[in-house]
FILOLO-996580 format. One record per residue: residue number from 1; x, y, z of N, C-alpha, C in turn; residue in one letter. Coordinates in pm, whole numbers, plus 50000, padded with zeros to 5 digits. Layout:
# FILOLO-996580
  seq  n_east  n_north   n_up  ca_east  ca_north  ca_up  c_east  c_north   c_up  type
  NUM       X        Y      Z        X         Y      Z       X        Y      Z     a
...
***
This chain:
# FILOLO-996580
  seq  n_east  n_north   n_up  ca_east  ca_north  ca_up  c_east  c_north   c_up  type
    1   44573    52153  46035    44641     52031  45991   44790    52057  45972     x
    2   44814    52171  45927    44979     52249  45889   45038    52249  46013     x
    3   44936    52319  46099    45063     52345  46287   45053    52186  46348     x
    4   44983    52105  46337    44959     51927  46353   45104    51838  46289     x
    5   45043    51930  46172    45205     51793  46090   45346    51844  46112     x
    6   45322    51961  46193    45505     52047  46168   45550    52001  46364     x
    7   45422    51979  46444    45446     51912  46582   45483    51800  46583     x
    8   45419    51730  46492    45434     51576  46459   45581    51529  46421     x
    9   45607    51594  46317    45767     51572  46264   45865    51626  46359     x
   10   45862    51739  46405    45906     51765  46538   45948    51638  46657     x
   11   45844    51603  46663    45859     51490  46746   45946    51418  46707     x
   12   45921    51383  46586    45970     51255  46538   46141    51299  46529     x
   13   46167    51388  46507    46301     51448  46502   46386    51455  46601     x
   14   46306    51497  46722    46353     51516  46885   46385    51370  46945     x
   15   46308    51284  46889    46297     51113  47006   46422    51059  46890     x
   16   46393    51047  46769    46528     50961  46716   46644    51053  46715     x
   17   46685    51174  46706    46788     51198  46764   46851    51253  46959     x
   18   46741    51207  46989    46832     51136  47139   46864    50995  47147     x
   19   47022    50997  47176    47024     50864  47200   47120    50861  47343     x
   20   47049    50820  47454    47106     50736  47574   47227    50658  47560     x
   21   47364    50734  47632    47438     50620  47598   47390    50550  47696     x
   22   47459    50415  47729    47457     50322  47825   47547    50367  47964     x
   23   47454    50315  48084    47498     50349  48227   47630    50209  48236     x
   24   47727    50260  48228    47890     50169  48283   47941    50207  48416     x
   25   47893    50093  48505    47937     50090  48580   48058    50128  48663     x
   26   48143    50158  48749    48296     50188  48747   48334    50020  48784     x
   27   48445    49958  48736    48511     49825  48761   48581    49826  48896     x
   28   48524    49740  49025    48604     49711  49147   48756    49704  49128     x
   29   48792    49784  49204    48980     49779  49212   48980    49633  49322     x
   30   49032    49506  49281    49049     49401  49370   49171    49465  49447     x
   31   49269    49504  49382    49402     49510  49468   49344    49579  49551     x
   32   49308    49703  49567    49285     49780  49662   49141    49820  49725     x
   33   49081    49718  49651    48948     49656  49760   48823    49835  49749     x
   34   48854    49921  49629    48764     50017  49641   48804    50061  49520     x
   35   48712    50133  49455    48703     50176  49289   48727    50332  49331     x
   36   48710    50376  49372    48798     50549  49415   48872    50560  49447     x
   37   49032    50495  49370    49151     50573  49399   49203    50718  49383     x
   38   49211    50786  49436    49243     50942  49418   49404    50917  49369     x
   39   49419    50970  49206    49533     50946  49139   49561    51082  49158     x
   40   49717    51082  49230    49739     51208  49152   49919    51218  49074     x
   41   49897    51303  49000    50090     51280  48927   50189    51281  48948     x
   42   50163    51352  49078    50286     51399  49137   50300    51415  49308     x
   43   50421    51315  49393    50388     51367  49524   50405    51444  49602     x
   44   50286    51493  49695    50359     51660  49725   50399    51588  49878     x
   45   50493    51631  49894    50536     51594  50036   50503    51632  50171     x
   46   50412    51735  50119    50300     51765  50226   50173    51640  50279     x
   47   50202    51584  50188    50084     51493  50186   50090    51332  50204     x
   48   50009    51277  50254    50034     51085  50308   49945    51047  50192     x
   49   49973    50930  50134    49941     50866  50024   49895    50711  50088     x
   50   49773    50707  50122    49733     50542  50106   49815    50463  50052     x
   51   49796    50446  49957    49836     50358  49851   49962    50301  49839     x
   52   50053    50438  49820    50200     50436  49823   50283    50444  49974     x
   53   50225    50497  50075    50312     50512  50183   50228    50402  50248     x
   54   50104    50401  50319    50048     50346  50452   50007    50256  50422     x
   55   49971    50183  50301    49944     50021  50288   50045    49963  50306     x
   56   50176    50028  50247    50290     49896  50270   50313    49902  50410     x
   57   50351    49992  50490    50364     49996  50635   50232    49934  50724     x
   58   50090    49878  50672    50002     49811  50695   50034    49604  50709     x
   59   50075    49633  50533    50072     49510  50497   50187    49451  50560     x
   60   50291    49477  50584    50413     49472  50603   50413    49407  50786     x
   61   50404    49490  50853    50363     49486  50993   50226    49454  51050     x
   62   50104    49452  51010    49994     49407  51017   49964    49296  51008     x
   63   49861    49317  50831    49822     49226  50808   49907    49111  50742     x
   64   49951    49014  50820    50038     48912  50852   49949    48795  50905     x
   65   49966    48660  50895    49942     48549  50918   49943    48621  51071     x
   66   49853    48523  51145    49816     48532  51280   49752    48675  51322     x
   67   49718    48763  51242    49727     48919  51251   49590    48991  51214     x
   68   49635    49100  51111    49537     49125  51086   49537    49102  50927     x
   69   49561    48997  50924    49508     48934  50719   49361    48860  50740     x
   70   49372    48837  50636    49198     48787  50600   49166    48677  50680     x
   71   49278    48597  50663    49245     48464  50721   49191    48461  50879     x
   72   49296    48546  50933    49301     48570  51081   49216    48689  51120     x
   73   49177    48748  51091    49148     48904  51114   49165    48924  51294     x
   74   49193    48894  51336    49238     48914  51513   49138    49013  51501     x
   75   49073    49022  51608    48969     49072  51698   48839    49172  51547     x
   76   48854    49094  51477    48801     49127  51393   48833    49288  51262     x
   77   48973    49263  51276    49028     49380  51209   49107    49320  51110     x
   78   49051    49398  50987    49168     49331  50880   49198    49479  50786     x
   79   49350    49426  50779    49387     49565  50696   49505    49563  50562     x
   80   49428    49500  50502    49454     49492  50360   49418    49557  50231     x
   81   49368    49599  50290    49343     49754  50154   49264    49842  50260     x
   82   49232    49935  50153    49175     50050  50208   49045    50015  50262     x
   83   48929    49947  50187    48845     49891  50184   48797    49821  50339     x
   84   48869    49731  50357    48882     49661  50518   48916    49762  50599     x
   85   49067    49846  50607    49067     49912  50675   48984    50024  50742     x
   86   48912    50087  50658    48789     50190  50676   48675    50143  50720     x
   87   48681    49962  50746    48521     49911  50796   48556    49849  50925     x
   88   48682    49803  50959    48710     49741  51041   48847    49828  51194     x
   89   48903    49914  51101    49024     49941  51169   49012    50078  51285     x
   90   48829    50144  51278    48784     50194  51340   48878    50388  51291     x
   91   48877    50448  51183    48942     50508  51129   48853    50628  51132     x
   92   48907    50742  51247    48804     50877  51175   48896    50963  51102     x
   93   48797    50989  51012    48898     51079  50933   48900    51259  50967     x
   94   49066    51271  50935    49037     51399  51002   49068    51413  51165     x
   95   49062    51330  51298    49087     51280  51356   49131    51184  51424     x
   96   49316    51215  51393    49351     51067  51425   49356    50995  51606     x
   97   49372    51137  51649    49348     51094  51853   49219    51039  51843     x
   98   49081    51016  51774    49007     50946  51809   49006    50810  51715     x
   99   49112    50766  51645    49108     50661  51552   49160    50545  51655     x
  100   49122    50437  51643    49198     50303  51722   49305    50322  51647     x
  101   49303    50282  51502    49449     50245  51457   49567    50340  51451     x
  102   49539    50455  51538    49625     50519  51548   49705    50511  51688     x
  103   49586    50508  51776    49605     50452  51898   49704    50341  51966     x
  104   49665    50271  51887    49690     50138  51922   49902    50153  51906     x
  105   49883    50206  51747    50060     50192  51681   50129    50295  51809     x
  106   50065    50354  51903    50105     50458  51962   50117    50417  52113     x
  107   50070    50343  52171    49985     50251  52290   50143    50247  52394     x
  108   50209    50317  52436    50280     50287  52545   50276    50148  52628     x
  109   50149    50087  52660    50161     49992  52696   50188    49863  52618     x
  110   50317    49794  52661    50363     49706  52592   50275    49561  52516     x
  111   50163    49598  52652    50072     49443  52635   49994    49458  52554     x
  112   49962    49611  52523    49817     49677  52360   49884    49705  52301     x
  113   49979    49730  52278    50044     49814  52136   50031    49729  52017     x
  114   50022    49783  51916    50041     49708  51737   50183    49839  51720     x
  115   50218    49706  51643    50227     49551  51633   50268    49501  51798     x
  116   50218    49388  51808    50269     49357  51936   50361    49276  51973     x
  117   50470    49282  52082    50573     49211  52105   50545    49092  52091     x
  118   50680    49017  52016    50836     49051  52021   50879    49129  51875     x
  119   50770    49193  51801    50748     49267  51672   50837    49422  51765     x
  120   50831    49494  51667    50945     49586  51687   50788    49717  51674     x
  121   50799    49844  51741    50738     49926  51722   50754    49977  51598     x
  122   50617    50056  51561    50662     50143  51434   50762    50220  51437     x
  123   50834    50275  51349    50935     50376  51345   50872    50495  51371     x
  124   50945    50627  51424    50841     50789  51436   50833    50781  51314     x
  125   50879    50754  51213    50879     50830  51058   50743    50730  50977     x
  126   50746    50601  51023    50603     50484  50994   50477    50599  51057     x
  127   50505    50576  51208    50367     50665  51290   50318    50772  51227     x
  128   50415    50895  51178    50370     51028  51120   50295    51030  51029     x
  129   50363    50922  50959    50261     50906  50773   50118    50865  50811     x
  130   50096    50749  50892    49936     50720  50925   49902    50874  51023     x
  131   49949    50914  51090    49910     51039  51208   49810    51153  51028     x
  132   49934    51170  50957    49881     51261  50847   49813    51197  50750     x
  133   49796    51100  50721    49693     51000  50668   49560    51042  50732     x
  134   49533    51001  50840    49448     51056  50908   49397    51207  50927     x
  135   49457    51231  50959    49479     51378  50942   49424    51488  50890     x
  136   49432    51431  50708    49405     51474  50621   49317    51421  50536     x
  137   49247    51322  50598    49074     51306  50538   49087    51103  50542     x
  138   49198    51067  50555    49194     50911  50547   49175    50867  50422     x
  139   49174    50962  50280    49153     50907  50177   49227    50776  50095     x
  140   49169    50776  50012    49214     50612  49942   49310    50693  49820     x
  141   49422    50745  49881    49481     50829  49767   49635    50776  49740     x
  142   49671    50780  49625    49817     50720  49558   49835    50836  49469     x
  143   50004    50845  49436    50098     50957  49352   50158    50898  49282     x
  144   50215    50907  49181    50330     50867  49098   50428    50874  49165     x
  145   50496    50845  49277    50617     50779  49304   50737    50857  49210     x
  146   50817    50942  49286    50943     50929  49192   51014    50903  49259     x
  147   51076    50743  49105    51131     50671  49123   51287    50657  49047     x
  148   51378    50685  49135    51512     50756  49027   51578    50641  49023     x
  149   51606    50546  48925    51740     50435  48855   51832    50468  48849     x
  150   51905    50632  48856    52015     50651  48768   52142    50666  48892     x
  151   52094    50657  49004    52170     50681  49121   52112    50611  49230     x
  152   52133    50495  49219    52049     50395  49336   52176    50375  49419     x
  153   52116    50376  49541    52209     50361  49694   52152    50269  49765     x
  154   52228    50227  49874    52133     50107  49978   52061    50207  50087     x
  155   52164    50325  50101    52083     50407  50192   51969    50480  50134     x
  156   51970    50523  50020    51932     50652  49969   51794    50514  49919     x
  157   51755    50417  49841    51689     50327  49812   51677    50215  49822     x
  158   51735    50122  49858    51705     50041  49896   51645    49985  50050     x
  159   51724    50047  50149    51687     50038  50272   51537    50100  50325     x
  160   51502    50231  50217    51388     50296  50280   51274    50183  50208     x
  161   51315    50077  50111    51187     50044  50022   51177    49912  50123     x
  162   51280    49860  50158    51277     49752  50268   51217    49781  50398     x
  163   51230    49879  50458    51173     49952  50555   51017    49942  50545     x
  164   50959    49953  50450    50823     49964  50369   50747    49872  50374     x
  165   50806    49789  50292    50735     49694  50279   50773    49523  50296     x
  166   50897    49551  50420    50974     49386  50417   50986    49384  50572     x
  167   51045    49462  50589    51087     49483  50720   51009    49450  50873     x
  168   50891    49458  50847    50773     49388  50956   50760    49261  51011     x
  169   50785    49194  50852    50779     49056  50881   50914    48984  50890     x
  170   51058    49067  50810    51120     49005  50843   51279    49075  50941     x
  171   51217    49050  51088    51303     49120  51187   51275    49046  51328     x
  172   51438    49056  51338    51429     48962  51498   51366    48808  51493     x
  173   51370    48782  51603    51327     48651  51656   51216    48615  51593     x
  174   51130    48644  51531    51004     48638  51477   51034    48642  51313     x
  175   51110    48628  51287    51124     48747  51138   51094    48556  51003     x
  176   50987    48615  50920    50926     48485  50845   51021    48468  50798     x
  177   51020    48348  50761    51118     48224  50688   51259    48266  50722     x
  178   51278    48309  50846    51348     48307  50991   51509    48439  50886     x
  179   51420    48498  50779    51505     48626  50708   51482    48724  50774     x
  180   51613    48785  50864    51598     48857  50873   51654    49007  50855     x
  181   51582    49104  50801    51624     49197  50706   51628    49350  50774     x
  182   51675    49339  50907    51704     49500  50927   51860    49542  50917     x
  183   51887    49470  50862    52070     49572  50864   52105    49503  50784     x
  184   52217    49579  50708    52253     49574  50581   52334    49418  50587     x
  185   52414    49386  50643    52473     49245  50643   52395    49160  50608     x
  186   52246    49149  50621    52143     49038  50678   52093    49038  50452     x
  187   52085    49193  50484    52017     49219  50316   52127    49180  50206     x
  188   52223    49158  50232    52348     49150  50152   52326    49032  50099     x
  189   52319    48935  50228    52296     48809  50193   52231    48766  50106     x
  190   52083    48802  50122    51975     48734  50031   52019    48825  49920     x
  191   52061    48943  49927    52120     49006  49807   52154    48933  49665     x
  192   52263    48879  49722    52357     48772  49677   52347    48677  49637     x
  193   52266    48575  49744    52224     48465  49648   52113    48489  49594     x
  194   52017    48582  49532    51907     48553  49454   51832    48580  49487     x
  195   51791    48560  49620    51663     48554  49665   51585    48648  49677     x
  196   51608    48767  49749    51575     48944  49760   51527    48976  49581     x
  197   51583    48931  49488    51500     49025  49325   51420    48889  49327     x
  198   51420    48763  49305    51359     48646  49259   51243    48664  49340     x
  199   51218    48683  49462    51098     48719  49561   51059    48856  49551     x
  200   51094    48894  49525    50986     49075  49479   50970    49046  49350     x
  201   51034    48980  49232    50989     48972  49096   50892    48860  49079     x
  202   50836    48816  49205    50718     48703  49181   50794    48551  49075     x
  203   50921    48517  49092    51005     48390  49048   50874    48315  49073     x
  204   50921    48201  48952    50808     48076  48983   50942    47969  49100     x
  205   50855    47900  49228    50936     47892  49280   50971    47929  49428     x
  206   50945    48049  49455    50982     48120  49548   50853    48219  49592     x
  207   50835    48240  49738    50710     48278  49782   50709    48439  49750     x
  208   50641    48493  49666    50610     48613  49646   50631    48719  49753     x
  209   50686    48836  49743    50698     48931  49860   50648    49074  49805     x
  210   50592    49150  49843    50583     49162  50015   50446    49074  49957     x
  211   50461    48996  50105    50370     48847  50117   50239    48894  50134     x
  212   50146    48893  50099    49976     48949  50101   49938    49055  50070     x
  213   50051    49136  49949    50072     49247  49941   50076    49255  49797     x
  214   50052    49386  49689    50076     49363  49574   50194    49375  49562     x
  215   50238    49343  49377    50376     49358  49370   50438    49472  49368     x
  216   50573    49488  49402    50623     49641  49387   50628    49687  49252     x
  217   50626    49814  49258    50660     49908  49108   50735    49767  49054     x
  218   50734    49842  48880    50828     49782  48822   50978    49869  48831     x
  219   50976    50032  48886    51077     50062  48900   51154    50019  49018     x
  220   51072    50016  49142    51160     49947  49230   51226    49859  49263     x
  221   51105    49750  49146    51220     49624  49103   51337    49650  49023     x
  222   51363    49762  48965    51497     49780  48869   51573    49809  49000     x
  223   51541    49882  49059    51615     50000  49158   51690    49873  49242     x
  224   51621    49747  49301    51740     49651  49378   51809    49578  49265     x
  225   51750    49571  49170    51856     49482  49044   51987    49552  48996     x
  226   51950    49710  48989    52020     49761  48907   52124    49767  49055     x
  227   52095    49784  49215    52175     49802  49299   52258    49658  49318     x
  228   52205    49581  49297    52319     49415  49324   52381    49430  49205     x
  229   52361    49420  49075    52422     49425  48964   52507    49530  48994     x
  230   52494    49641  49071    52574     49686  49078   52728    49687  49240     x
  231   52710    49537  49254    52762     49473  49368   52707    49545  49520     x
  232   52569    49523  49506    52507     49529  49658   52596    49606  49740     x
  233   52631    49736  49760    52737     49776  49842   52648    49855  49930     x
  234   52701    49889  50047    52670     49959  50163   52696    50121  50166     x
  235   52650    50188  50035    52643     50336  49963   52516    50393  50032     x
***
């Protein structure tokens, strides 16, 4: 009865002190259409960043009205986050000579290439980042960005962030709401009157930029404010 009642309490000791926490789910990333962002603190420049380098050069030149955005997905490719891109954009990882979307930004022939004419080719320096994107596993990965305020230039920052994430849609004969933003004269303008911070700061009013795209840092929004405030010059 003694080795009975010392099993018994035993028991009773073992079941009420386990307690199960609860199974929590991980919360869907909407912006970026997948709950495994690979964060890391710092960027090594060895390395292509989803997030931070090849979505905006996606969103920017891509997925665009008539393109590859949601609405349109052209030939059934949409590339607005990582998410779409990895189901639709035909992406091996690790191998970018067998990826379409590598293909395609690369396509000598004028009549296949992405983006396609009267759109402007990628830049070599756009191509490389998806080439090592690929490359290096196709992950859904973002860095902390450093982002310096204390010495903002049009060359040194502003032009490369326009390059990024403006520049696709607005260039040449084609270029939306007929802005167009590859040379500094063109950027001065909207500089000036308003429009360039009021449209990246999401103004009520004015159509949000980059257009189907999230919003930029909050540092990069300092970085063109603090550069017009500091009379938009050609530095």
């Amino acid at each position: 009865m003694a080795v009975m009642l010392f099993f018994t309490v035993l028991m009773i000791l073992v079941l009420t002190s386990c307690k199960h926490e609860p199974i929590v789910l991980p919360k869907i990333n909407t912006e970026t259409g997948n709950n495994n962002v690979n964060q890391q603190s710092t960027c090594d420049p060895d390395s292509a960043y989803f997030q931070s380098q090849v979505l905006p050069i996606l969103i920017s030149n891509c997925a665009k009205s008539g393109c590859h955005n949601v609405q349109d997905h052209e030939e059934g490719v949409i590339l607005n986050n990582y998410a779409n891109v990895m189901a639709t954009a035909d992406v091996d990882p690790g191998r970018p000579g067998n990826s379409d979307l590598y293909d395609v930004i690369t396509e000598n022939d004028i009549d296949k290439r992405m983006p396609p004419a009267p759109a402007n080719r990628l830049s070599d320096a756009q191509i490389d980042i998806i080439f090592k994107w690929i490359d290096q596993g196709a992950q859904n990965n973002t860095c902390n960005d450093i982002c310096d305020t204390s010495n903002v230039t049009f060359s040194g920052s502003i032009f490369p962030l326009i390059q990024s994430n403006c520049i696709g849609c607005h260039t040449g004969s084609t270029a939306g709401g007929q802005v167009d933003l590859s040379s500094y004269q063109n950027i001065s303008i909207v500089a000036n009157n308003g429009k360039l911070l009021a449209s990246v700061n999401h103004d009520i009013g004015v159509n949000p930029m980059p257009k189907g795209g999230n919003k930029l840092p909050a540092c990069r929004i300092d970085q063109i404010r603090i550069w017009i405030q500091n009379g938009a010059q050609n530095n």
